[in-house]
Backbone bond lengths (Angstrom), bond angles and torsions (degrees), N, CA, C in turn:
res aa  C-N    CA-C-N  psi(-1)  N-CA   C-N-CA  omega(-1)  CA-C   N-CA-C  phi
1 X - - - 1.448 - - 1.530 108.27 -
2 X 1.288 126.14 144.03 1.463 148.13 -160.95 1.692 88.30 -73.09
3 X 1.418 120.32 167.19 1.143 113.86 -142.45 2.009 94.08 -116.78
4 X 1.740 94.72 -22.91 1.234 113.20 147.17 1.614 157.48 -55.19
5 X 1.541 77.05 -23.34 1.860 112.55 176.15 1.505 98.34 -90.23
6 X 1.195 152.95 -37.09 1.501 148.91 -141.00 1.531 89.04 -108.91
7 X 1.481 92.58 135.94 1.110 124.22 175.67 1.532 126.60 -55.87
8 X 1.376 114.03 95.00 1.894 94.90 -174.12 1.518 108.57 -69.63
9 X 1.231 122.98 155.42 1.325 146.96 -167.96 1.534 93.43 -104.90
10 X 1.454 113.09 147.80 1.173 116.14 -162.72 1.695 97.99 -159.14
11 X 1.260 120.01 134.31 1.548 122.65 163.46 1.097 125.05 -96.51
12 X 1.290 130.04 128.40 1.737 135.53 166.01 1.761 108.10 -71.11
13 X 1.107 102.48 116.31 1.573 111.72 168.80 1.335 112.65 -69.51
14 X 1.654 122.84 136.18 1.804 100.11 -163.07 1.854 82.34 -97.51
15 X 1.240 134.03 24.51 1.232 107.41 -174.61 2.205 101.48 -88.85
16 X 1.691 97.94 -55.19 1.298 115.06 -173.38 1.354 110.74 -108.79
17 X 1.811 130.39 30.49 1.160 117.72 -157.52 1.179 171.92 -40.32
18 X 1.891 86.51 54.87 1.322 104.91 167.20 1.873 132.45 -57.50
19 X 1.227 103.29 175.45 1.946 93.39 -179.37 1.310 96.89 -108.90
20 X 1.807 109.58 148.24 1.519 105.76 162.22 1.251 104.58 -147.92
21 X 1.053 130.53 173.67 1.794 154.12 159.97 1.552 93.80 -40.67
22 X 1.355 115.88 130.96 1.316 112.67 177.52 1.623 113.55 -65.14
23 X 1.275 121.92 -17.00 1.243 136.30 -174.26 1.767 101.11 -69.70
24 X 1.219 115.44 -8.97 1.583 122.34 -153.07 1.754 102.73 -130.79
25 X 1.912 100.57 9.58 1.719 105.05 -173.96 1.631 98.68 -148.25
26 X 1.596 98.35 160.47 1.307 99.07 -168.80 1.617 86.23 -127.00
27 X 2.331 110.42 147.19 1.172 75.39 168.97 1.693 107.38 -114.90
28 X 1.239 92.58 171.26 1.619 115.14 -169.82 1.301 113.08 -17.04
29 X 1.597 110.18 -66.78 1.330 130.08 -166.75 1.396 108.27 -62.69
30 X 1.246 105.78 -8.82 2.293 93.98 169.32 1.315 98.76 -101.98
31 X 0.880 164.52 0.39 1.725 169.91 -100.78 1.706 88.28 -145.46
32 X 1.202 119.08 142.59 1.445 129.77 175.82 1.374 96.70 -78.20
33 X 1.677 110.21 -177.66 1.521 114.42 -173.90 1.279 103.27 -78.17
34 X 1.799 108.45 -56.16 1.583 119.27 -178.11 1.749 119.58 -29.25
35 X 1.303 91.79 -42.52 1.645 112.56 179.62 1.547 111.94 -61.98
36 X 1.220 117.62 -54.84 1.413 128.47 -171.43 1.442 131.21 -72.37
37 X 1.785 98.10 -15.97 1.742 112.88 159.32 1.421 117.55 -54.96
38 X 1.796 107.10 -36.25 1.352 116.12 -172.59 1.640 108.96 -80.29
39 X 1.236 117.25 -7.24 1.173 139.07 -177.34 1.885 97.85 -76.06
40 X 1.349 84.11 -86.28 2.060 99.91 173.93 1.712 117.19 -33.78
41 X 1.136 99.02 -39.22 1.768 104.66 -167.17 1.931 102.19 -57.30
42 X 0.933 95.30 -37.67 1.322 115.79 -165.62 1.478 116.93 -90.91
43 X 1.363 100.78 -44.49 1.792 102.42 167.35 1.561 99.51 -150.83
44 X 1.020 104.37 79.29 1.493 124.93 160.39 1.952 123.52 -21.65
45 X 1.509 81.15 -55.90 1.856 83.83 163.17 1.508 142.17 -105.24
46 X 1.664 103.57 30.90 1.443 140.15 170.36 1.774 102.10 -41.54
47 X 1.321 110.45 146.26 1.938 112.83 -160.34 1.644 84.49 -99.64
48 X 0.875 145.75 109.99 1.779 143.43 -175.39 1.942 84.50 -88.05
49 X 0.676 148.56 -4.18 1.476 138.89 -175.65 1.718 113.93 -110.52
50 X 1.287 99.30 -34.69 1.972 108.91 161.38 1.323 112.99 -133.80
51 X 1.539 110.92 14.19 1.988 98.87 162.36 1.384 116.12 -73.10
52 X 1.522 105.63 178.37 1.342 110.39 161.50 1.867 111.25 -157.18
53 X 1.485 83.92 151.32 1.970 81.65 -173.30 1.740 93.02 -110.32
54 X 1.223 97.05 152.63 1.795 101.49 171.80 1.733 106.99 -92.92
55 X 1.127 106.80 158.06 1.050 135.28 162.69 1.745 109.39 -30.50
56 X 1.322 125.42 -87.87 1.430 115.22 155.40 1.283 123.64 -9.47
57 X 1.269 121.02 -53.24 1.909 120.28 -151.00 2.087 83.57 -91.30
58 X 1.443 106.92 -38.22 1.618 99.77 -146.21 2.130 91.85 -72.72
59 X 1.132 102.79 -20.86 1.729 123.61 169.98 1.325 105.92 -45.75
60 X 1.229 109.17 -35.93 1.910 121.62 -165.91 0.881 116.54 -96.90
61 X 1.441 111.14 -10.24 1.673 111.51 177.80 1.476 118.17 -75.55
């Protein structure tokens, strides 16, 4: 299949859930604790085992 036809894969950041290039998201579960409060404050019921934060939001922490 053409390289144009395939589907890019994309992650939702649970902070601002926007989509990005996984290259452009981090996921949850490598993120320190300190980090991941800033995570909760904001979306409290965020999946830390299949979330992911982008680059932007994890900047803000």
């Amino acid at each position: 299949m053409p390289d144009n036809l395939k589907e890019k894969k994309q992650n939702q950041c649970s902070v601002c859930k926007n989509k990005y290039s996984p290259k452009q998201t981090v996921p949850l579960a490598t993120i320190r604790d300190s980090l991941l409060k800033y995570v909760f404050k904001s979306t409290p019921d965020a999946d830390i085992e299949n979330g992911y934060i982008c680059l932007n939001d994890l900047n803000k922490a």
